[in-house]
C-alpha positions as CSV (number, residue, x, y, z in Angstrom):
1,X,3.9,-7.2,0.1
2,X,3.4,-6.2,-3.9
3,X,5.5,-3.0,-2.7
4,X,8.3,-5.2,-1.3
5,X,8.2,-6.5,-5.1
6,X,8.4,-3.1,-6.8
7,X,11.3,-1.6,-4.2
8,X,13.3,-5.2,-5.2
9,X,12.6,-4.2,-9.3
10,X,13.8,-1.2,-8.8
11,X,16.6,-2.1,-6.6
12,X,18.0,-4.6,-9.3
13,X,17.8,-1.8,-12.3
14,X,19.6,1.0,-9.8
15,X,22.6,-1.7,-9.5
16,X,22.5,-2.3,-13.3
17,X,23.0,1.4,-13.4
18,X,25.6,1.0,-11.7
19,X,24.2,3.4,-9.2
20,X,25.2,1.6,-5.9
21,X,23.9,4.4,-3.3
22,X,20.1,4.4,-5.3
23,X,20.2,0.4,-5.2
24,X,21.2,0.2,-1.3
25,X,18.6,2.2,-0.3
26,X,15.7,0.6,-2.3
27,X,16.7,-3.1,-2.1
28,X,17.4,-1.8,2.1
29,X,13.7,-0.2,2.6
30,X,12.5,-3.3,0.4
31,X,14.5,-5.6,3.3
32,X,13.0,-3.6,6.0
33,X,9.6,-3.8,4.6
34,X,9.7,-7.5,4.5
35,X,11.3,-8.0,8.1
36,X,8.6,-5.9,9.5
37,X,6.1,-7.6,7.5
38,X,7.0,-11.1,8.6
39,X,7.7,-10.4,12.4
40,X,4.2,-8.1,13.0
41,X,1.5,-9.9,14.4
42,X,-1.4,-9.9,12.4
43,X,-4.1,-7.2,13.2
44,X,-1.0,-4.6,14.7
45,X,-2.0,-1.3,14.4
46,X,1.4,0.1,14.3
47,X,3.3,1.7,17.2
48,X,1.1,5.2,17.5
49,X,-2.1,5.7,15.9
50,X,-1.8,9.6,17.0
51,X,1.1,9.6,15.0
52,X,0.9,7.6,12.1
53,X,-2.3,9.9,11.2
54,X,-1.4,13.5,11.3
55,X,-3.2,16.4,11.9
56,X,-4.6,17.9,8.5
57,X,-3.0,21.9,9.9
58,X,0.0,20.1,10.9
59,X,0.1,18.3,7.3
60,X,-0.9,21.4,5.2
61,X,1.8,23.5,7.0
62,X,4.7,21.4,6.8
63,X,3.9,20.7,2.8
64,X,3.3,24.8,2.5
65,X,7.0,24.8,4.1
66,X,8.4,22.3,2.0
67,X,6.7,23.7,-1.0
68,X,8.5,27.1,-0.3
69,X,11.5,25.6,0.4
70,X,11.6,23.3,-2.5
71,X,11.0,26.8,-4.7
72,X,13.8,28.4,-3.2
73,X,16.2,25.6,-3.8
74,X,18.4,25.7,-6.7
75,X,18.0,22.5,-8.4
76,X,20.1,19.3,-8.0
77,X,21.7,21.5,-5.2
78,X,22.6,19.6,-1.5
79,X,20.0,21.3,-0.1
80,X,16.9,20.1,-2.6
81,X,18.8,16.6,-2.0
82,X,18.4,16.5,1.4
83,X,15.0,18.5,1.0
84,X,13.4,15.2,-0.7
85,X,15.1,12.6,1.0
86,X,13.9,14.4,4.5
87,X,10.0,13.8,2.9
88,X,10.7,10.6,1.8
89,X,12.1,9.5,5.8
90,X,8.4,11.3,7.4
91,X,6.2,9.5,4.5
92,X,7.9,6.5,5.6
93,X,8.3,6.9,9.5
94,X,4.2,7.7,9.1
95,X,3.7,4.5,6.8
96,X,5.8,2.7,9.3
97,X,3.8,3.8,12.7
98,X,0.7,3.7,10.8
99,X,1.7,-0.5,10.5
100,X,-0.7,-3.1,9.4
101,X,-3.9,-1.5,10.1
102,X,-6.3,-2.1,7.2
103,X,-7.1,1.4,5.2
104,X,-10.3,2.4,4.4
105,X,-11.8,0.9,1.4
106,X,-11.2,3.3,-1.5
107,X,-14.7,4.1,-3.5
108,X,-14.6,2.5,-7.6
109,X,-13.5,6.3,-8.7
110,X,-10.4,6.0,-6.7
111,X,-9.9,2.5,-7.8
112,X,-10.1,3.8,-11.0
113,X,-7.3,6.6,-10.1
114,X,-4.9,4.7,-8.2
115,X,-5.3,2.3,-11.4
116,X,-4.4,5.1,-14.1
117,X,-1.3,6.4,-11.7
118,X,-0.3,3.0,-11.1
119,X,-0.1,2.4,-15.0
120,X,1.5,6.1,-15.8
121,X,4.1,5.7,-13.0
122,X,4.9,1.8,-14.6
123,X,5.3,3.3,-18.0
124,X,7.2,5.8,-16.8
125,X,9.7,3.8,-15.6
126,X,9.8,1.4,-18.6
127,X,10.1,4.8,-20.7
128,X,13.5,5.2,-17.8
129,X,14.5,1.3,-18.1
130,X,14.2,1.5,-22.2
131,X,16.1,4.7,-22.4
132,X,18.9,3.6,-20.2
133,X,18.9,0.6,-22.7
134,X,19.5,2.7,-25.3
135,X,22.0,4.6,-24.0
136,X,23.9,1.2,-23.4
137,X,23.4,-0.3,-27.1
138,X,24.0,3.2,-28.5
139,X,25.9,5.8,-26.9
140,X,26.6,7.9,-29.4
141,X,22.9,8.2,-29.6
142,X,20.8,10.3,-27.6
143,X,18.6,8.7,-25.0
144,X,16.2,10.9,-23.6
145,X,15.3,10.5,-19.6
146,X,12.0,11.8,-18.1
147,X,13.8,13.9,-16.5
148,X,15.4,15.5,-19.5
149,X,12.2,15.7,-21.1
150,X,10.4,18.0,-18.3
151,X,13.4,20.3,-18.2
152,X,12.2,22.9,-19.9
153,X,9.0,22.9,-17.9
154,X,11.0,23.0,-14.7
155,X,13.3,25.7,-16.1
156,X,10.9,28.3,-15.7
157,X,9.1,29.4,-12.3
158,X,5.7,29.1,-13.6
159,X,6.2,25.8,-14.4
160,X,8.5,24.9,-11.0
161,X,6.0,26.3,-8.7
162,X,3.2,24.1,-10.5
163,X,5.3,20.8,-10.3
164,X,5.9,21.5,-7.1
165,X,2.5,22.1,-5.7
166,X,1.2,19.0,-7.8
167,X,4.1,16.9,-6.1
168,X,3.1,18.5,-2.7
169,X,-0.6,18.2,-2.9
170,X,-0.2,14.6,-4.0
171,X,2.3,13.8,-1.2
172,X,-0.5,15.2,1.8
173,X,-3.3,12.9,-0.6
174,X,-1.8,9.9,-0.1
175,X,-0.8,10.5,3.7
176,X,-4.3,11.6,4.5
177,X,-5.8,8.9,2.2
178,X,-3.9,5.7,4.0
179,X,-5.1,6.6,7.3
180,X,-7.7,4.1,9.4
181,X,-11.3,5.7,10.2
182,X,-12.5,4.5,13.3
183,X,-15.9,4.9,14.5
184,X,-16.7,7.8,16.0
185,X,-13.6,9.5,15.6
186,X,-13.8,13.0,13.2
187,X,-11.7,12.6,10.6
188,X,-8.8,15.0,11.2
């Protein structure tokens, strides 16, 4: 339910930004989330176990396609657009028929990871929130986004390719990670 939380925070600052489209969709997904969350029975598994955890081939090659894709793509173009929004739908349609099963219990190291990505990605968006600010008090002053900051980075292939992969790699973690182990069942 803390996720329902952060889709609300970020909801509210998108509207303040006057960006209406951004603040639909995460205060929508943050309405969804809570709907489902209230009306599922407790202990549901979801609507397809088979589905909700993918095989890791299956996984690997649709990231290696999106990867490519993503590469090929000129930025900020329709097609990256629809590129990232069509991941974000499958990470969600596999969170969604994956439902309330528990996950397996993450060791203390990955604790400790989810912990330091959890703070960088809540700084981050401070950094976003403040900078925004900024902008607003000050306009004739420049307010530098994240994003503006890892242009130059993502200017050159070298360093395209590698955000990429990273953003990829990450992506197939964290739909591999979430999954259920059952007993007796290889993990695929």
């Amino acid at each position: 339910m803390s996720w329902v939380g952060v889709l609300l925070a970020i909801g509210a600052v998108q509207l303040v930004r006057a960006q209406w489209f951004d603040g639909a969709v995460f205060l929508g997904v943050a309405a969804l989330l809570a709907i489902d969350t209230i009306r599922r029975p407790a202990g549901d598994r979801g609507l397809s176990r088979s589905l909700a955890r993918p095989d890791r081939r299956w996984l690997w090659g649709g990231a290696a396609l999106v990867g490519v894709l993503a590469c090929l793509s000129p930025r900020h173009s329709p097609l990256m657009q629809l590129l990232v929004c069509a991941v974000g739908v499958a990470a969600l349609v596999l969170a969604w028929l994956r439902g309330s099963a528990p996950a397996a219990p993450w060791s203390p190291g990955l604790r400790r990871l989810g912990w330091a990505w959890g703070t960088i990605v809540i700084l981050g968006c401070l950094w976003e929130l403040a900078q925004f600010i900024v902008g607003l008090v000050h306009p004739q002053d420049p307010a530098f986004a994240l994003s503006n900051l890892l242009d130059p980075l993502l200017a050159s292939w070298p360093g395209r390719v590698v955000f990429i992969a990273l953003w990829v790699a990450g992506g197939c973690f964290l739909v591999r990670r979430g999954r259920v182990h059952d007993r007796g069942r290889s993990r695929a």
